[in-house]
FITIRO-146683 format. One record per residue: residue in one letter; x, y, z of N, C-alpha, C, CB in turn. Coordinates in steps of 0.2 Angstrom, whole numbers, plus 5000, padded with zeros to 4 digits. Each point is the difference from the previous one (the first is absolute). Glycine has a CB too. Layout:
// FITIRO-146683
AXYZXYZXYZXYZ/...
END
This chain:
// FITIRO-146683
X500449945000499650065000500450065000499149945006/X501450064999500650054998500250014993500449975010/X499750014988500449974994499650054994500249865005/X499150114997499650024995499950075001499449894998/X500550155007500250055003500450064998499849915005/X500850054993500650045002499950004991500949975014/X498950004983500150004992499550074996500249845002/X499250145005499450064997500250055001499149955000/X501450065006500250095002500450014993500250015014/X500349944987500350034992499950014995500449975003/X499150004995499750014994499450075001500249854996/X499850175010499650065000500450065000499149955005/X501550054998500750045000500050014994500649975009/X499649994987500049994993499750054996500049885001/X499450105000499550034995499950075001499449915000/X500750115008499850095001500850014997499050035012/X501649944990500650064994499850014997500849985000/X498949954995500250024994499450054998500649894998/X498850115003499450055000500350085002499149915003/X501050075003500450075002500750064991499949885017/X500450044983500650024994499950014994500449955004/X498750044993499750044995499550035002500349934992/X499750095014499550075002500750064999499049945012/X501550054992500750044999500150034993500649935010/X499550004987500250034991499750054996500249904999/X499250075004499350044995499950045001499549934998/X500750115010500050065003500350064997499849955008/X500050114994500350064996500950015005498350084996/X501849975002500550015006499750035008500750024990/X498950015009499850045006499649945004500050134993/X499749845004499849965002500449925003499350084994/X501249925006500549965001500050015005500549994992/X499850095010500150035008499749995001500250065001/X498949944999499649995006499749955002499950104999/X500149844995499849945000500749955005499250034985/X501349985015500549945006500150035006500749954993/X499050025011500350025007500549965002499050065004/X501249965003500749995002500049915000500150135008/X499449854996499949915002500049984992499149985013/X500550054981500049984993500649994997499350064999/X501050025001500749994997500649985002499750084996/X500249895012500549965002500049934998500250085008/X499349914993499849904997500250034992498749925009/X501150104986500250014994500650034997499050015001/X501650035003500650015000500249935003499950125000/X500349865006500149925001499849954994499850025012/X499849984984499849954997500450024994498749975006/X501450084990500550024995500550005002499550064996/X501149935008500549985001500350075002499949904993/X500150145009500250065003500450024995499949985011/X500450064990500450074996499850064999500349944995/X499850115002499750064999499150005002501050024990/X499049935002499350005002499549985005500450004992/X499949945009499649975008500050055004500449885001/X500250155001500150065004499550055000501249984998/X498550054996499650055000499349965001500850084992/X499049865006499549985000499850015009500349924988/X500350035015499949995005499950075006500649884995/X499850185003499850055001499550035002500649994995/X498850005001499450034997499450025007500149904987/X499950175013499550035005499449964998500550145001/X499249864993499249994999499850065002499949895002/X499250104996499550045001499950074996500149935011/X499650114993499950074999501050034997498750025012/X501649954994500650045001500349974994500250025012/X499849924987500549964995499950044993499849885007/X499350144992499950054992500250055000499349974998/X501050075010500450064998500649994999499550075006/X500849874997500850014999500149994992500349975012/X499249974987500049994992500050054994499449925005/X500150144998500050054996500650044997499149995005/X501350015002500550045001500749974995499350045014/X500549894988500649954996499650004991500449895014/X499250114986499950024993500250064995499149945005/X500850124998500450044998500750015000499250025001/X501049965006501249984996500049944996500750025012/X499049944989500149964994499950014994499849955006/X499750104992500250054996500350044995499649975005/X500950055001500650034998500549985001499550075000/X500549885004500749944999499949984992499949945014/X499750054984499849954992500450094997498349884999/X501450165001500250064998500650004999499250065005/X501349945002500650025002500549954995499550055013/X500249894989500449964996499549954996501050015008/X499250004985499449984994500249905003499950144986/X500849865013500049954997500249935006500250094990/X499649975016499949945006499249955001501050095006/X499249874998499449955000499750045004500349884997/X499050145006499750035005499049955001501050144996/X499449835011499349965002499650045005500549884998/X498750125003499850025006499949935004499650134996/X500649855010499849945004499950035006500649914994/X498850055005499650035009499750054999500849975007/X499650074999500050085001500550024998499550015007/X501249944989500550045000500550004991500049975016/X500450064984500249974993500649984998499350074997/X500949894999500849945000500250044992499549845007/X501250194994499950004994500949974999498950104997/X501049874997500549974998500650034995499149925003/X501750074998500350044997500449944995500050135009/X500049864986500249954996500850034994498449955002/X501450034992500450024995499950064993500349875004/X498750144999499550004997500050105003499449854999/X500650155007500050065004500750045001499149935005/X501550044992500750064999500149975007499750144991/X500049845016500350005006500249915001499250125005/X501349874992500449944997500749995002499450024991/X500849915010500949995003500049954993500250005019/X500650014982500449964995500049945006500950104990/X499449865005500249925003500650015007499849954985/X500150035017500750015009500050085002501149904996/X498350145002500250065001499250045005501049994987/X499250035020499650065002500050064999500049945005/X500250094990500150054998499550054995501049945004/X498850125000499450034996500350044994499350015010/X500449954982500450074995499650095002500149884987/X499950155007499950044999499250014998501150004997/X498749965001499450014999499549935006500450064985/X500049925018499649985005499950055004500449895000/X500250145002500050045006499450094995501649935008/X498150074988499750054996499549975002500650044991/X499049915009499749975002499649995009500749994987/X500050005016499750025005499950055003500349925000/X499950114993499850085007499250014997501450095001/X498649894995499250024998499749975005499950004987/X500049935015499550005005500650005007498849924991/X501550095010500450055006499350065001501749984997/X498350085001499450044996499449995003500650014989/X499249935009499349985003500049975006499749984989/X500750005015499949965004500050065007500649884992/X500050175005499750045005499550064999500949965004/X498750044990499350045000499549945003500250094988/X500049875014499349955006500649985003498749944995/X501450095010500750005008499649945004500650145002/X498549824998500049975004499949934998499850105005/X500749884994499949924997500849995003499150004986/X501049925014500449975002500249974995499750015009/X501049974989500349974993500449935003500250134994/X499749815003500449954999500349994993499549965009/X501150034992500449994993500349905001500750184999/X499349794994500449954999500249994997499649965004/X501250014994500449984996500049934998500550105003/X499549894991500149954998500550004992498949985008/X501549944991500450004995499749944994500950045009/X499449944987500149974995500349925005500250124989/X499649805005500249965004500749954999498750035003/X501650034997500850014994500649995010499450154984/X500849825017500650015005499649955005500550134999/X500049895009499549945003499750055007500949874997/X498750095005499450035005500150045005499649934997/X501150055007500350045005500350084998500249875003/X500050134987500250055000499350064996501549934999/X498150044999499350024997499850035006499749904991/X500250065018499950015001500350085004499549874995/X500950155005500550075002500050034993500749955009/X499350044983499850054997499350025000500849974995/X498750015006499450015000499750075006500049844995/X500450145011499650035004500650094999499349865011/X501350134987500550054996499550034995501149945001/X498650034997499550044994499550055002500149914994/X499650055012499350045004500550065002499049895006/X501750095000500250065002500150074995500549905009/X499850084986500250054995499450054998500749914995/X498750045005499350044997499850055008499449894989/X500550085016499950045006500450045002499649935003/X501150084994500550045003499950064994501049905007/X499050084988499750064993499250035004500549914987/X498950075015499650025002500350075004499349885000/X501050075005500050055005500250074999500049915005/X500850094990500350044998499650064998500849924999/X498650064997499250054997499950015004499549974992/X500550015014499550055004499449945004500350124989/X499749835011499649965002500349985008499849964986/X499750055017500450005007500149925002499450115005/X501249895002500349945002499249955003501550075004/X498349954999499449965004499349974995500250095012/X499949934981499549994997500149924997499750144999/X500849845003500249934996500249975006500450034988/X498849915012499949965002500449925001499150094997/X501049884996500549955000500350044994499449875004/X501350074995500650024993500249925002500750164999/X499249814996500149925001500349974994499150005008/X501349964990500249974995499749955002500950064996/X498949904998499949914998500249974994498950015005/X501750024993500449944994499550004995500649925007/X499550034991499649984993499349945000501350014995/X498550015014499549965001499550064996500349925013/X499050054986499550044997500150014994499850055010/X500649934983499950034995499450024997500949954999/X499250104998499450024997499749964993500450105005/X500449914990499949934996500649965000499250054992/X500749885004500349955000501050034996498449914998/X502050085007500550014997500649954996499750075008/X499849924986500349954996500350094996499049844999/X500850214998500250044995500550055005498749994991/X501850045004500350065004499450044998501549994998/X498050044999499450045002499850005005499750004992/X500249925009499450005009500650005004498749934998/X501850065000500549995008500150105003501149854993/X498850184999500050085002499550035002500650024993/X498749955008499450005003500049985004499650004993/X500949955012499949995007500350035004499949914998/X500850124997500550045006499550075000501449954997/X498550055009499350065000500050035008499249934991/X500450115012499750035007499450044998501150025006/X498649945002499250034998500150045006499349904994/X499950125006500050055006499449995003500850104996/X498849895008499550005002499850075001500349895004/X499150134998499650065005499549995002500450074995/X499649965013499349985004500150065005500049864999/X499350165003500150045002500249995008499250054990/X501050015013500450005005499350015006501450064993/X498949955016499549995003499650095000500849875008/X499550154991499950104998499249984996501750064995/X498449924998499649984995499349965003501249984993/X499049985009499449945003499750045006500749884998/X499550175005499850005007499550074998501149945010/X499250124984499550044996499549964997500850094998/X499349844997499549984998499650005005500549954992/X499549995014499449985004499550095002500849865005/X499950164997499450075004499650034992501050075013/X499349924983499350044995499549974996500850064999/X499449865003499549965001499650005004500649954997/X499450055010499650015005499650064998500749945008/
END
């Protein structure tokens, strides 16, 4: 009877993610905000395997508050896409992930942390944005190509995040607003590194945004 039991919880767990995971899709942005709350997005970030994104999922004010902060994240994402055409810009959750590839100018050669010229052009543009909304909190991750071995991937990788966070800041981006700076090697590719193309598509940093406690604690009172 246990047995049979334990089989129907799961299969009912089952069924609200997955409902739950094409209620989220199908939703607008703003509605993303205010559709997860916190017990939501943490079983739904755990269940995605964390990273940026689990992170912002698991984040998630919900409610009234959650569709202001959404709002608020809808327009920098805006002009993040603006600032840099050619970066990847997601909104998740309440918060947005965006990705800097080979695609977006904010790019590393092979064994190298080092920002060119037009990375660092680049970050200043959304350097720019990040502090015309001073109340958000930033995580950065590096990641590499799966070219060397894992021990040294994994010390280029988190050299990459520091590079991009030490460039923030130099714009003007304050010390407290960066939450993690983490390297993970060549776990998580994006794509398969059979091609020198995709291997230049892994060596990458993303950045998370969520809003800070400033943000959340104006959302709720103007909620209320």
């Amino acid at each position: 009877m246990k047995k049979v039991t334990s089989i129907s919880l799961a299969l009912a767990v089952l069924l609200s993610f997955t409902v739950s995971c094409t209620a989220i899709q199908n939703a607008n942005k703003t509605q993303k905000g205010a559709g997860i709350g916190v017990g939501a997005g943490a079983l739904v970030g755990g269940l995605i395997g964390g990273g940026i994104g689990g992170a912002l999922i698991g984040a998630a004010v919900g409610g009234a508050a959650g569709g202001l902060i959404g709002n608020h994240m809808d327009k920098q994402a805006d002009m993040i896409e603006e600032a840099v055409p050619g970066a990847e810009v997601k909104r998740v959750g309440e918060g947005i992930q965006v990705v800097f590839d080979d695609k977006s100018g904010v790019n590393f050669a092979i064994n190298s942390a080092d920002l060119t010229a037009d990375a660092k052009s680049n970050l200043s543009a959304i350097a720019e944005v990040f502090t015309e909304f001073p109340d958000t909190d930033l995580m950065i991750e590096g990641y590499t190509d799966s070219t060397g071995d894992d021990a040294y991937n994994l010390t280029l990788s988190k050299k990459r995040a520091n590079s991009v966070e030490s460039y923030l800041k130099s714009q003007g981006v304050g010390n407290s607003r960066f939450e993690s700076v983490e390297g993970y090697g060549e776990a998580s590719p994006r794509f398969p590194n059979d091609t020198k193309e995709n291997q230049a598509k892994n060596r990458r940093v993303e950045i998370g945004i969520a809003a800070n406690d400033k943000m959340i604690q104006d959302a709720k009172a103007q909620a209320n």
